[in-house]
N, C-alpha and C positions, 0 to 999 in steps of 0.2 A: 659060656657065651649066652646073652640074653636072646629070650623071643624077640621074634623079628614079625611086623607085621607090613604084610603087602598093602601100603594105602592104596590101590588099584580096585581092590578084592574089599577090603573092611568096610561093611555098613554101618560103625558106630553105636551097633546095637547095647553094648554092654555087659555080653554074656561070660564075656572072659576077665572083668575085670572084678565084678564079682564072685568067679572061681580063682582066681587068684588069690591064694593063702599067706603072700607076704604084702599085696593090697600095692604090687608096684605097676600096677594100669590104671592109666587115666584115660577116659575120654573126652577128648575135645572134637575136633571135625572126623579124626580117624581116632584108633586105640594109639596110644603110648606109650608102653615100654618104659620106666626109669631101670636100665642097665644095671646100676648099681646097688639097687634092692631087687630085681630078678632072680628067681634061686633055683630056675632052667628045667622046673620040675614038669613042664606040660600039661599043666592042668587048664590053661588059657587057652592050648591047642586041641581038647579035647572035647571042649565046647562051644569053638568058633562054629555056626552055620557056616557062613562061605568060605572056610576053610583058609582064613588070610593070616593066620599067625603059625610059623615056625619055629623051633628051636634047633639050632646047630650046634 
């Protein structure tokens, strides 16, 4: 399953899509997620400040 990010919570800052090793976050208003290059590793959840991305 892909990170999941809480647009509630995401400041759009950029810190996870730059730790992200297969470069599947985009930021536009919130973080993005493309699912299908997600490879669920948590590296995107390890460097959120406000803690708005998970993986399940």
């Amino acid at each position: 399953m892909a990170a999941i990010v809480d647009a509630e919570k995401c400041t759009a800052c950029g810190e996870c899509a730059e730790a992200c090793p297969l470069d599947a976050i985009e930021i536009k208003d919130v973080a993005v997620v493309d699912a299908a290059t997600c490879g669920d590793c948590g590296a995107c959840v390890d460097v959120c400040p406000p803690e708005a991305i998970t993986v399940e």
